[in-house]
GUTOR-185602 format. One record per residue (C-alpha): residue number from 1; residue in one letter; x, y negated, z. Coordinates in pm, 1 decimal, padded with zeros to 6 digits. Each point is the difference from the previous one (the first is absolute). Layout:
REC     n   res         xx         yy         zz
REC   NUM     A          X          Y          Z
...
***
This chain:
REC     n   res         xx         yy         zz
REC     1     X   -00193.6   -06016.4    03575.4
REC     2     X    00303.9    00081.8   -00078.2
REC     3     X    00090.1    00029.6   -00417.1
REC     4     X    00049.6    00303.9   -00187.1
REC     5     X    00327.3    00090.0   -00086.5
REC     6     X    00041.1    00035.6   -00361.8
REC     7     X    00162.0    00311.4   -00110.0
REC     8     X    00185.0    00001.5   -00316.2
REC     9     X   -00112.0    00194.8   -00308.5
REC    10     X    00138.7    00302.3   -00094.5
REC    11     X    00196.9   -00039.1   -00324.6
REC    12     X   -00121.6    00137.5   -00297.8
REC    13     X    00133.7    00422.9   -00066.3
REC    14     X    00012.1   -00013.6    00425.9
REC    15     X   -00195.3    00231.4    00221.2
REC    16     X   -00003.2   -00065.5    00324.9
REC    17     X    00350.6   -00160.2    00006.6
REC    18     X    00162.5    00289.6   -00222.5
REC    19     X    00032.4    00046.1   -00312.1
REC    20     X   -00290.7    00133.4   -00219.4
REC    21     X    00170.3    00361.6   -00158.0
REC    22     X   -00101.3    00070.5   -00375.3
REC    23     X   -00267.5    00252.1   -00035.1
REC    24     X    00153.2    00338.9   -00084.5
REC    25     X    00020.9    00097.9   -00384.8
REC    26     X   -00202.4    00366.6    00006.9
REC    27     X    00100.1    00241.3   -00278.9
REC    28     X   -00278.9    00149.3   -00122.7
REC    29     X   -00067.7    00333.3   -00139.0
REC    30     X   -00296.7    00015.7   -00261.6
REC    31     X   -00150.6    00372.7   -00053.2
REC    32     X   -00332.9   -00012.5   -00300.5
REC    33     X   -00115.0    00352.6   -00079.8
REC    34     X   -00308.4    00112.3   -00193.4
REC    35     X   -00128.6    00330.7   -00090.8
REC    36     X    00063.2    00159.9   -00376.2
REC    37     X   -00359.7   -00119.2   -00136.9
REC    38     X    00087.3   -00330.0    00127.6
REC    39     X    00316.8   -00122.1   -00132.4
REC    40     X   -00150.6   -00337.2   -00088.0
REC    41     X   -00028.5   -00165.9    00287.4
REC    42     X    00376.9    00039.9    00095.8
REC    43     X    00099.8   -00349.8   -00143.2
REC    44     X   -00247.9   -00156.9    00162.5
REC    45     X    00064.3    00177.5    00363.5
REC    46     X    00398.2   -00120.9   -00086.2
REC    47     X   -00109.7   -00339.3   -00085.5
REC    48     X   -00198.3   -00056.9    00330.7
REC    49     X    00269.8    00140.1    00228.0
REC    50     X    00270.3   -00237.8   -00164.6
REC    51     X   -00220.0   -00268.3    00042.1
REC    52     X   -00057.1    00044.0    00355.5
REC    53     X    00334.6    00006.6    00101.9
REC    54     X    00105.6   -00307.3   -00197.6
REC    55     X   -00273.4   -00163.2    00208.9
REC    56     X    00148.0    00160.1    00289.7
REC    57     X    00331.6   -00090.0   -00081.6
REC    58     X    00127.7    00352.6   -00008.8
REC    59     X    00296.6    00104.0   -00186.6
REC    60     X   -00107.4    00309.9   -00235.3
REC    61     X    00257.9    00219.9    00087.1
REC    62     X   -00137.9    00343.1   -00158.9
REC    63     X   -00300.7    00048.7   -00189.6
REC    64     X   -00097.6    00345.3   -00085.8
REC    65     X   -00310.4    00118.4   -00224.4
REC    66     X   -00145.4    00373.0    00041.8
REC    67     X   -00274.1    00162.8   -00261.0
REC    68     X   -00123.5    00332.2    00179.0
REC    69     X   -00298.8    00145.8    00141.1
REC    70     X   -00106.4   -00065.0    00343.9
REC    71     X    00091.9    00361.6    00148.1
REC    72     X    00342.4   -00020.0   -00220.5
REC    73     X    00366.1   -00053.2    00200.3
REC    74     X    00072.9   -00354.5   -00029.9
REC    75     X    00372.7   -00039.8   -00078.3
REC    76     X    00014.2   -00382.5   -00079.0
REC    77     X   -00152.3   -00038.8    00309.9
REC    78     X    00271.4    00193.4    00215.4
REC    79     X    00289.8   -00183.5   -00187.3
REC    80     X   -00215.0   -00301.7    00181.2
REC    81     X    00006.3    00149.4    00333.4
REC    82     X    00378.3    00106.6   -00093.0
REC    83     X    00065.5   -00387.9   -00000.8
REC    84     X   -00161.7   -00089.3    00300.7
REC    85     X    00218.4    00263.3    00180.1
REC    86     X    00286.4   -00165.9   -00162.6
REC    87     X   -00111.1   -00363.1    00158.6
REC    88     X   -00017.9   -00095.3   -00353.9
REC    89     X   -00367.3   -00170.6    00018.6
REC    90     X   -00167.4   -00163.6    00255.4
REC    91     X   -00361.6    00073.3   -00075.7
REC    92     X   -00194.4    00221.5   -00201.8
REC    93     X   -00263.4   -00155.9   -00266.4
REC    94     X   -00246.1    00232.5   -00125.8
REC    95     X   -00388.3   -00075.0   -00203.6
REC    96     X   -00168.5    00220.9    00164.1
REC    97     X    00008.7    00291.6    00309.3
REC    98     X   -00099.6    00276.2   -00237.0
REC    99     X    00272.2   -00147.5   -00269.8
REC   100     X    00267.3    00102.0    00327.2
REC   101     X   -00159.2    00265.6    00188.6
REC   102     X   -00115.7    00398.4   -00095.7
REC   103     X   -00276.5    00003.9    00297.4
REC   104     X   -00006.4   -00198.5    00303.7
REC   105     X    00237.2    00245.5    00187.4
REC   106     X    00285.2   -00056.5   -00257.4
REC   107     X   -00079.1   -00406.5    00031.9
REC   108     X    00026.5   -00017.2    00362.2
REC   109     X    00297.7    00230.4   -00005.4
REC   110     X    00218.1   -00276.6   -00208.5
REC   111     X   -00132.8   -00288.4    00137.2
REC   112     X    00113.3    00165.3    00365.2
REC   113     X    00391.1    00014.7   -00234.8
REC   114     X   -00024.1   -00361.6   -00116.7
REC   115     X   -00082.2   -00090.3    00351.5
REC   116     X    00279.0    00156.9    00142.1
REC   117     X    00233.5   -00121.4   -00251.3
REC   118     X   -00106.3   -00372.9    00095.0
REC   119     X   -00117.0   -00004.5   -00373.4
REC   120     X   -00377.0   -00202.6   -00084.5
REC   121     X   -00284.6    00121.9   -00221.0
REC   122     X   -00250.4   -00156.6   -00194.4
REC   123     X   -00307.9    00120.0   -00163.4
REC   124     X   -00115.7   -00292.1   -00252.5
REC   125     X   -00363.7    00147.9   -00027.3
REC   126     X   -00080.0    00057.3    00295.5
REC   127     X    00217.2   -00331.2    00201.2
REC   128     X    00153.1    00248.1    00256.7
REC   129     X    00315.1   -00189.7    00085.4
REC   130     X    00205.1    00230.9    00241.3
REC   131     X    00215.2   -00288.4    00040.0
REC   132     X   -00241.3   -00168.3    00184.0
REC   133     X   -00153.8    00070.4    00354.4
REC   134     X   -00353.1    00077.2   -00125.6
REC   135     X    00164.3    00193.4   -00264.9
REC   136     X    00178.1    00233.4    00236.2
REC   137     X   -00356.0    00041.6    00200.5
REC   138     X   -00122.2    00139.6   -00322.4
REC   139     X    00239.6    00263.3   -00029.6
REC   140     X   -00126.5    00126.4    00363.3
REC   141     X   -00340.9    00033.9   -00169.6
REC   142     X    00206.0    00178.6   -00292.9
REC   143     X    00131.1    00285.1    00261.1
REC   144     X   -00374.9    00081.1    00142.9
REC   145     X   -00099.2    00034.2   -00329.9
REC   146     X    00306.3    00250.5   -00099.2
REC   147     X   -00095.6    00217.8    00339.1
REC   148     X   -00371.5   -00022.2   -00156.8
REC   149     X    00103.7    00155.5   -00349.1
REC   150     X    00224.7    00290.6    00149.5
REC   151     X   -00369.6    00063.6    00187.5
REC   152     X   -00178.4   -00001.2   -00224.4
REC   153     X    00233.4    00227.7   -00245.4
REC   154     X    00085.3    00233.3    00307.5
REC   155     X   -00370.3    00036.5    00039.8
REC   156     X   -00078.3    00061.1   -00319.3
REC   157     X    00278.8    00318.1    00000.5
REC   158     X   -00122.8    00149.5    00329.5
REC   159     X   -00416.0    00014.2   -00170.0
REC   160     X    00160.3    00132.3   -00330.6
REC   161     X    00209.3    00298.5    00194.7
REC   162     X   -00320.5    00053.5    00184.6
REC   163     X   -00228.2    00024.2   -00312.9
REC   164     X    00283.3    00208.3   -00134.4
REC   165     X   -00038.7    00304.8    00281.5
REC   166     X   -00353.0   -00066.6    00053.8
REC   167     X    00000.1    00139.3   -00390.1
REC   168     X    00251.2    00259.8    00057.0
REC   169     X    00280.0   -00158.1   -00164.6
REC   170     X    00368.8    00073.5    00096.0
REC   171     X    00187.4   -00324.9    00066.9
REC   172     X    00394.9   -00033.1    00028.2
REC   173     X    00227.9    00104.5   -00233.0
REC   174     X   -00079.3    00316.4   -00235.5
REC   175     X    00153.0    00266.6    00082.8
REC   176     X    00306.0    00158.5   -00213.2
REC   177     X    00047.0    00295.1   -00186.9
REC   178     X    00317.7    00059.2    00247.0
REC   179     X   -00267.8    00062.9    00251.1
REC   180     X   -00158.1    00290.3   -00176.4
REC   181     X    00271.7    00166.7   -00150.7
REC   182     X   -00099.4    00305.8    00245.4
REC   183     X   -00350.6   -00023.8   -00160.9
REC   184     X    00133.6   -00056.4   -00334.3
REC   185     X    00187.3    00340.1   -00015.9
REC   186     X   -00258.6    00210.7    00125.4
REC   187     X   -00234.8   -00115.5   -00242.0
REC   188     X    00226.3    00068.8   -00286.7
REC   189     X    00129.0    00325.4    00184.1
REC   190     X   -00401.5    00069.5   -00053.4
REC   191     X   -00006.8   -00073.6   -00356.6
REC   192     X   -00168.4   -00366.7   -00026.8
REC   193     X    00166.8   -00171.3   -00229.3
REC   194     X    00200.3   -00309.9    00019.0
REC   195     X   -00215.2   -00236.5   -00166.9
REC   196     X   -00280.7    00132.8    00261.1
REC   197     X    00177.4    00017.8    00337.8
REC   198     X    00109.9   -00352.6   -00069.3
REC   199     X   -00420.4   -00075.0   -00095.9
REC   200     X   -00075.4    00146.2    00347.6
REC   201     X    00218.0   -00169.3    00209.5
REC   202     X    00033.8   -00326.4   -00151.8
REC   203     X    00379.7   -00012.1   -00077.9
REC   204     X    00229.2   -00066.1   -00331.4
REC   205     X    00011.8    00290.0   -00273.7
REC   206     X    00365.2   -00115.4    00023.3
REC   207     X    00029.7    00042.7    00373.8
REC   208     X   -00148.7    00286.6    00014.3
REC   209     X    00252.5    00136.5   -00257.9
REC   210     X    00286.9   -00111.2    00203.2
REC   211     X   -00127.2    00170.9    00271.2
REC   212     X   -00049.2    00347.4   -00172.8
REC   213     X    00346.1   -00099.0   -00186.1
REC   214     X    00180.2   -00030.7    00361.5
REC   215     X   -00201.6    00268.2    00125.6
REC   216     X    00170.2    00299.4   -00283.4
REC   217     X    00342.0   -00149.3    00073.0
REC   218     X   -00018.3    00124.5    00329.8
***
């Protein structure tokens, strides 16, 4: 039987023949936000995110704070987003998907940016790592439920228009005193006063005396 030839051992920092490359520093952006009753808990969001990416070994390279309400425009967060578009961060640290996102739609729709830009993201609470393979499967899940909400909402419109002329409402935009100028100066030509015509067809006192105004300039 003939003997095994011995192979020799790859040297230490050697892959495969070739040198091993250093892992890639990743500069990480860290975004905390809590609501206006909530201000408290903003150290401690900031404390767990810096932690993380020291354990990471992430370089901090921006680290914004935000106290707003939930619905509110979130302007730390876009100077964030501002710096991914610049390349200036490689990933995106958040402590929470409702600290980052307005409603599903609006979470999905910067993921999708960060994405494109080649830029990670990383929920701490909920260990979604879009860096990762499984983490990227996730965000699939993330669009179906994003079609789900603008159901649901779209739904929700079409039953209240429908409950609207079932009860005889008018929907759309009121109309203007502009459109019943011609009904405006009959009335007064009949003697109703201003205060009235404008009580009987649902217009301005103001408009109404613009009208009349424009009307004896002629």
């Amino acid at each position: 039987m003939a003997a095994k030839r011995a192979f020799p051992k790859a040297k230490s920092g050697n892959v495969f023949g070739q040198a091993r490359r250093p892992a890639k520093m990743l500069r990480a952006g860290l975004y905390a936000r809590v609501s206006t009753t909530d201000q408290q808990t903003l150290p401690m969001q900031s404390r767990a995110l810096l932690e993380y990416a020291a354990r990471r070994g992430w370089t901090v390279s921006l680290q914004v704070r935000e106290v707003n309400s939930g619905a509110a425009k979130r302007e730390a967060r876009e100077k964030l987003l501002e710096a991914a578009r610049r390349r200036e961060i490689d990933v995106v640290l958040v402590w929470r998907l409702d600290r980052w996102g307005r409603s599903v739609t609006d979470l999905l729709a910067t993921l999708q940016e960060l994405e494109h830009l080649g830029v990670g993201f990383v929920s701490l609470t909920e260990a979604l790592d879009l860096t990762t393979p499984a983490g990227r499967a996730m965000a699939g899940l993330l669009a179906v439920f994003a079609a789900f909400e603008r159901e649901i909402l779209g739904e929700r419109t079409r039953a209240g228009l429908a409950h609207a002329r079932q009860n005889g409402q008018r929907l759309g935009r009121p109309a203007t005193a502009a459109a019943h100028a011609a009904e405006i100066r009959r009335l007064h030509r009949a003697g109703v006063a201003k205060a009235e015509i404008a009580r009987r067809l649902r217009v301005g006192r103001t408009s109404v005396r613009r009208i009349l105004g424009d009307s004896s300039q002629k």
